[in-house]
C-alpha positions as CSV (number, residue, x, y, z in Angstrom):
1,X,133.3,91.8,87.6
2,X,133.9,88.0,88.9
3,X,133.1,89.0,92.8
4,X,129.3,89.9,91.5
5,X,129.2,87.0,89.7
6,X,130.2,84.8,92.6
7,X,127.2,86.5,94.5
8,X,124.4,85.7,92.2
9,X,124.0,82.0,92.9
10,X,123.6,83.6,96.5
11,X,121.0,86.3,95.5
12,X,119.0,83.4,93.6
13,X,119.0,81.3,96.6
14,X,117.6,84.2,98.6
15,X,114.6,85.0,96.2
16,X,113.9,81.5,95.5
17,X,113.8,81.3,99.8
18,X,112.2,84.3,100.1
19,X,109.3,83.1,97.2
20,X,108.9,79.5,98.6
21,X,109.3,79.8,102.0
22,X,109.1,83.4,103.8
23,X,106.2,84.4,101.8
24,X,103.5,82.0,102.0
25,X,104.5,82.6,106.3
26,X,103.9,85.7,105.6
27,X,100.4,85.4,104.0
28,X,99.4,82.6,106.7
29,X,100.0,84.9,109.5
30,X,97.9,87.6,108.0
31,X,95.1,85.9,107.8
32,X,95.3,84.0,111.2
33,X,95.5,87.1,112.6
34,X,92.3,88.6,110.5
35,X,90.5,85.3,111.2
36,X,91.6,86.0,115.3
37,X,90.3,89.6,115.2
38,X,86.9,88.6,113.5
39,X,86.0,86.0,116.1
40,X,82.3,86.5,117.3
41,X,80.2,84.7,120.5
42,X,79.1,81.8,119.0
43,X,82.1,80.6,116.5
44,X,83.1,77.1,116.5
45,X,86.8,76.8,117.2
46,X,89.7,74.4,117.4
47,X,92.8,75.8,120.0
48,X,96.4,74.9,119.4
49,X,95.6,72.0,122.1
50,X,93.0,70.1,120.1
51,X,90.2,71.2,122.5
52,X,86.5,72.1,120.2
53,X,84.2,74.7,121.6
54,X,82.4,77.2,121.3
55,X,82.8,81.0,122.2
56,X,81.4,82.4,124.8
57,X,82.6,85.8,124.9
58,X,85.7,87.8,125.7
59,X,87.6,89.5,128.4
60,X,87.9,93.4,128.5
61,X,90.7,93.7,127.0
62,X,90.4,90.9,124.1
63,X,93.6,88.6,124.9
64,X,91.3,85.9,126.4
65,X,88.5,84.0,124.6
66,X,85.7,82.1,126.8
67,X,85.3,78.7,125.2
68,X,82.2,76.3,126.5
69,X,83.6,72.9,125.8
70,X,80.7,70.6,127.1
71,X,77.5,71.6,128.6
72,X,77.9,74.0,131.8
73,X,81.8,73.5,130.7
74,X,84.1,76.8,130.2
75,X,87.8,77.6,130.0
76,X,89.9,80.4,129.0
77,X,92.1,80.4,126.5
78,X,94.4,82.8,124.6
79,X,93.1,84.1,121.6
80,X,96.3,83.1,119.6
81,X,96.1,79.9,120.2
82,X,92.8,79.3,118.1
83,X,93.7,77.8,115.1
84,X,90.9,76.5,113.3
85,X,87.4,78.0,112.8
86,X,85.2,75.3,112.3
87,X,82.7,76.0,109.2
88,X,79.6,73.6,108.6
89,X,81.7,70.6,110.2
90,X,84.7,71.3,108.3
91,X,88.4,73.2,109.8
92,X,89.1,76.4,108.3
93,X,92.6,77.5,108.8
94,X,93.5,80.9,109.9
């Protein structure tokens, strides 16, 4: 009986981890990825770099976003690395 009590300040420490810090991870990378997939030409974004654009369109295969940064100005750029969608002036995270 006292080796499981010796393991239950461990199995606390692991929910109380698992609750506070894997979790919330968890949720944040679900919808980054949901906010990735529903990208759309005209979107204003933010990449990991700090460069704001606007999308231009995709490649075939969807890994790479065309982003026009300034007038007659485009670059490619991984999908994952757009954080933010910009909404009415404001970042929303994905």
């Amino acid at each position: 009986m006292e080796p499981l009590i010796q393991f239950v300040p461990f199995i606390l420490i692991f929910v109380l981890f698992y609750f506070l810090i894997i979790r919330p991870q968890q949720t944040r990378e679900k919808k980054h990825k949901q906010m990735l997939a529903e990208l759309k030409k005209g979107d204003l974004v933010v990449t990991q770099g700090g460069i704001h654009g606007r999308v231009e369109g995709f490649t075939d295969n969807g890994d790479t976003v065309q982003v026009r940064i300034a007038e007659g100005v485009k670059v490619d750029v991984q999908r994952a690395s757009i954080t933010f969608l910009k909404n009415g002036g404001e970042l929303v995270e994905g």
